[in-house]
C-alpha positions in Angstrom: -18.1 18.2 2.4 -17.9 14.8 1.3 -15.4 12.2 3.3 -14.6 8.8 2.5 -13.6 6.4 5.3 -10.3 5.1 4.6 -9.4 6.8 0.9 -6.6 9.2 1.0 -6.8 10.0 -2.2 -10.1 11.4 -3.6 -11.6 12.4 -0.1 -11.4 16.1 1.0 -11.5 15.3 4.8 -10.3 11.9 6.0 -10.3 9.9 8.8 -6.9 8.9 11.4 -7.1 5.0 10.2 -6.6 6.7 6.3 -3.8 8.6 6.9 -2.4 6.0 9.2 -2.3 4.0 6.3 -0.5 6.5 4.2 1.9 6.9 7.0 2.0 3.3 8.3 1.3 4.0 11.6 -2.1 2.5 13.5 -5.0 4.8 13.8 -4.1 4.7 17.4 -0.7 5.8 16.6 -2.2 8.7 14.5 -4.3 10.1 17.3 -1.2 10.1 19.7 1.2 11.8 17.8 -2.5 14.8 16.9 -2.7 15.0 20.4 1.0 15.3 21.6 1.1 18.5 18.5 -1.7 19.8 20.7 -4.3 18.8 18.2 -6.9 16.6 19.8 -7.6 15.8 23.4 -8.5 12.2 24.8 -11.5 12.0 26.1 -13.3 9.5 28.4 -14.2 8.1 24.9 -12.8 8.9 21.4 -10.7 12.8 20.6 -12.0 15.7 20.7 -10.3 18.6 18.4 -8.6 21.4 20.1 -8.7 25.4 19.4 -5.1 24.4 17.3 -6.8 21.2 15.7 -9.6 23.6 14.4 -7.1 25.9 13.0 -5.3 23.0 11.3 -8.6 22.0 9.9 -10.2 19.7 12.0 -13.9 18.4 11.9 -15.4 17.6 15.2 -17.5 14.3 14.4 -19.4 11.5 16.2 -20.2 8.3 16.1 -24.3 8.4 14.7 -24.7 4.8 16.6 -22.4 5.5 20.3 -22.2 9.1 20.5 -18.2 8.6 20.1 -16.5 11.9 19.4 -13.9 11.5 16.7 -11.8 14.1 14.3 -12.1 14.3 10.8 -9.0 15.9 9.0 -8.8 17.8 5.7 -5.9 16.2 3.1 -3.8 19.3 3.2 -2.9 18.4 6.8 -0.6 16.0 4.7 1.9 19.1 4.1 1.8 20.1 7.6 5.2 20.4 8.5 4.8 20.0 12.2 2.7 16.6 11.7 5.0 15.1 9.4 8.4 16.1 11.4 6.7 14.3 14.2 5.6 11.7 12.4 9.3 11.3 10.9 10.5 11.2 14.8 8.1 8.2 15.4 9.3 6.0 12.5 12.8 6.7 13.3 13.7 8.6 10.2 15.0 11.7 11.0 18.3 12.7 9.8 21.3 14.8 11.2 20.7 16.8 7.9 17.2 17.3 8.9 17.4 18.2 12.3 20.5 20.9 11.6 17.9 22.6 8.9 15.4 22.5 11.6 17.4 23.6 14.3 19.3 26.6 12.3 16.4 28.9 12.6 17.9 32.2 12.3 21.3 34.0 12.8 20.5 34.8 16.9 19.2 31.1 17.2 22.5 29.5 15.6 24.9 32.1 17.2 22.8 31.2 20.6 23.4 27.6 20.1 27.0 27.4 18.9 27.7 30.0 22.2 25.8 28.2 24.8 26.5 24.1 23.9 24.7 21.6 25.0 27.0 20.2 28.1 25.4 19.9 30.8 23.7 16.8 31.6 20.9 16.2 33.5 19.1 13.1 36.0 17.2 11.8 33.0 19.9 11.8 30.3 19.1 15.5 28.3 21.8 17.3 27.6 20.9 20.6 28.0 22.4 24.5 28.1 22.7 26.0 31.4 23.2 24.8 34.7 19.4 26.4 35.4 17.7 24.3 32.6 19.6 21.3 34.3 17.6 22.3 37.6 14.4 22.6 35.8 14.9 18.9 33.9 16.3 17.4 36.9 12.9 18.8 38.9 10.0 17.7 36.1 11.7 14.2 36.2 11.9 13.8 39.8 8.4 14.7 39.6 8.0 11.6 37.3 6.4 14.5 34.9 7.2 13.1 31.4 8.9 16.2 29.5 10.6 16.9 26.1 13.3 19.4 25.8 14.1 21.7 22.9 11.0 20.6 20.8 9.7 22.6 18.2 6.8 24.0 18.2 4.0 22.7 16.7 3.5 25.6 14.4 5.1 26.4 10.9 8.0 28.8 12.3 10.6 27.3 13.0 11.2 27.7 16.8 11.5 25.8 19.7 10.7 25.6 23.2 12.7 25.0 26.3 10.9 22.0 28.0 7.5 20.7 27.0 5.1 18.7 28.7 2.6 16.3 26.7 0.4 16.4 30.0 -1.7 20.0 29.6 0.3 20.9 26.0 2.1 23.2 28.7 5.8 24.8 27.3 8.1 26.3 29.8 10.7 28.6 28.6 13.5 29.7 31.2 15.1 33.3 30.3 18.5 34.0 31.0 21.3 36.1 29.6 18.8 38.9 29.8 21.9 41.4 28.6 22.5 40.1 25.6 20.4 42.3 22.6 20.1 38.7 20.0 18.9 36.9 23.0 16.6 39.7 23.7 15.2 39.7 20.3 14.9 36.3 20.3 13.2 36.1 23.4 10.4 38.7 21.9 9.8 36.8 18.9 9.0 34.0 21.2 6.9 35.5 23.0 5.0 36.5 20.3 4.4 33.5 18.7 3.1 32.0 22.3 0.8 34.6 22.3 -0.3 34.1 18.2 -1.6 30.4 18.9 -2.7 30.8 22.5 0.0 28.1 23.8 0.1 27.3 27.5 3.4 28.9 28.4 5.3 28.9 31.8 7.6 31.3 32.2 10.9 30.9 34.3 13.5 33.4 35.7 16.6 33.0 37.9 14.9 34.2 40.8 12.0 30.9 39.8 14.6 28.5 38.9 16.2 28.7 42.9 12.7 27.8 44.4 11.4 25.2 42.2 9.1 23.3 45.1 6.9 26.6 45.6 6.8 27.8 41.4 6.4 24.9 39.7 3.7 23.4 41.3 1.2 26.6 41.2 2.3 27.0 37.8 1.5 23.4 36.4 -1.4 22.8 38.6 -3.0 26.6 36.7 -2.7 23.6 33.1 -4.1 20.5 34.8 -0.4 19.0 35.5 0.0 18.1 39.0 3.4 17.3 40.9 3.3 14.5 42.9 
C-alpha cells in the first residue's frame, strides 16, 4: 500500500496533517477529535490506534528515525459518519436540522424523547431527563471528571449514550422505566451494540444511582478513570 504524506487525493492511506487540511483543522486537532471517537490513544509519544481505529482502517506506523508511533488512515474514513459529525461539532456547523435527523433514531427513541423532555438541569449546565441522570451529571462533575451527555456513539447506528467520558472511552448508561416494553426494546438493542464493538460500558440502576460515592468509583477505576 502506497501513502503519500500530505495528498488527499491520489493516496490510499493518508496521514492526520492531510486530512486536517481537507477539514481545516491542525493535525493536532485531527488526532483529538480520532481519539475522543475512541480511535487512537495518546501515548507518552505520538497515537497509537485502538481495537475501533483498526476496524476503521487504521495503520499502526512509526517514525523510521525516533521510533514515534503514529496512525495512518485509509481515504474512505472520509465517509465515516461518526468522524465527520464530530468533526462538524468542532467547526461549529451543526444544524438544528442535523441534529433532529440524528437524534430521531427510531419510533421508541423519538416517543422516548418527546415523553421524557429534557428539564431537568444539572450543576454543570446539561439539561438532562430524569431526576437520576441529574445525580449522575451532578456526581462526574463534582468529581471534576469531564463528561458528555447524550452523545452518539461513535459507530454507524444511530444511537446514543447516556454520559460519556473521553478519559478511558468509558459510556455509562442509567436504566429506568424498566416497565415500559419500547424502553425495554430499546434498552436490548443497546446493549447489543455495546457488546458488537467491545465499548467500555458502565451500567447504572436505581438502587446504583442512590449510592454514587461507593459505585462510581469501583466502576471507573475497572477503565483507568479515577475520582478524586
Amino acid at each position: 500500500m502506497r501513502c503519500y504524506h500530505g495528498i488527499l487525493s491520489v493516496a490510499r492511506c493518508h496521514y492526520p496533517d492531510a486530512y486536517g487540511k481537507a477539514f481545516e483543522l491542525s493535525a493536532n486537532k485531527i488526532n483529538f477529535i480520532l481519539s475522543e471517537l475512541g480511535w487512537v490513544d495518546k501515548g507518552i509519544k505520538g497515537w497509537v490506534a485502538t481495537q475501533q481505529g483498526i476496524k476503521q482502517g487504521a495503520i499502526q506506523a512509526e517514525d523510521k528515525k525516533s521510533g514515534i508511533p503514529y496512525v495512518r488512515w485509509p481515504e474512505n474514513i472520509l465517509k465515516s459518519k461518526s468522524l465527520l459529525n464530530s468533526i462538524a461539532h468542532v467547526k461549529g456547523e451543526v444544524t438544528a436540522t442535523m441534529t433532529a435527523k440524528e437524534t430521531d433514531i427510531s419510533d421508541a427513541c423519538a416517543e422516548f424523547r418527546t415523553k421524557f423532555e429534557a428539564k431537568h438541569r444539572s450543576a454543570d449546565g446539561h439539561f438532562v431527563r430524569s431526576k437520576a441522570e441529574m445525580l449522575v451529571d451532578n456526581w462526574l462533575y463534582m468529581a471534576e471528571i469531564v463528561h458528555a451527555y447524550e452523545r452518539k456513539l461513535p459507530i454507524e447506528e444511530d444511537v446514543y449514550c447516556d454520559f460519556y467520558i473521553p478519559t478511558g472511552k468509558v459510556y455509562i448508561e442509567y436504566w429506568g422505566y424498566e416497565n415500559e416494553p419500547k424502553y425495554l426494546a430499546r434498552k436490548k438493542k443497546k446493549i447489543e451494540l455495546y457488546k458488537k464493538y467491545n465499548f467500555n460500558l458502565i451500567e447504572l440502576q436505581d438502587k446504583d444511582v442512590q449510592n454514587l460515592d461507593d459505585v462510581l468509583p469501583r466502576l471507573l477505576l475497572k477503565f483507568g478513570v479515577q475520582a478524586y
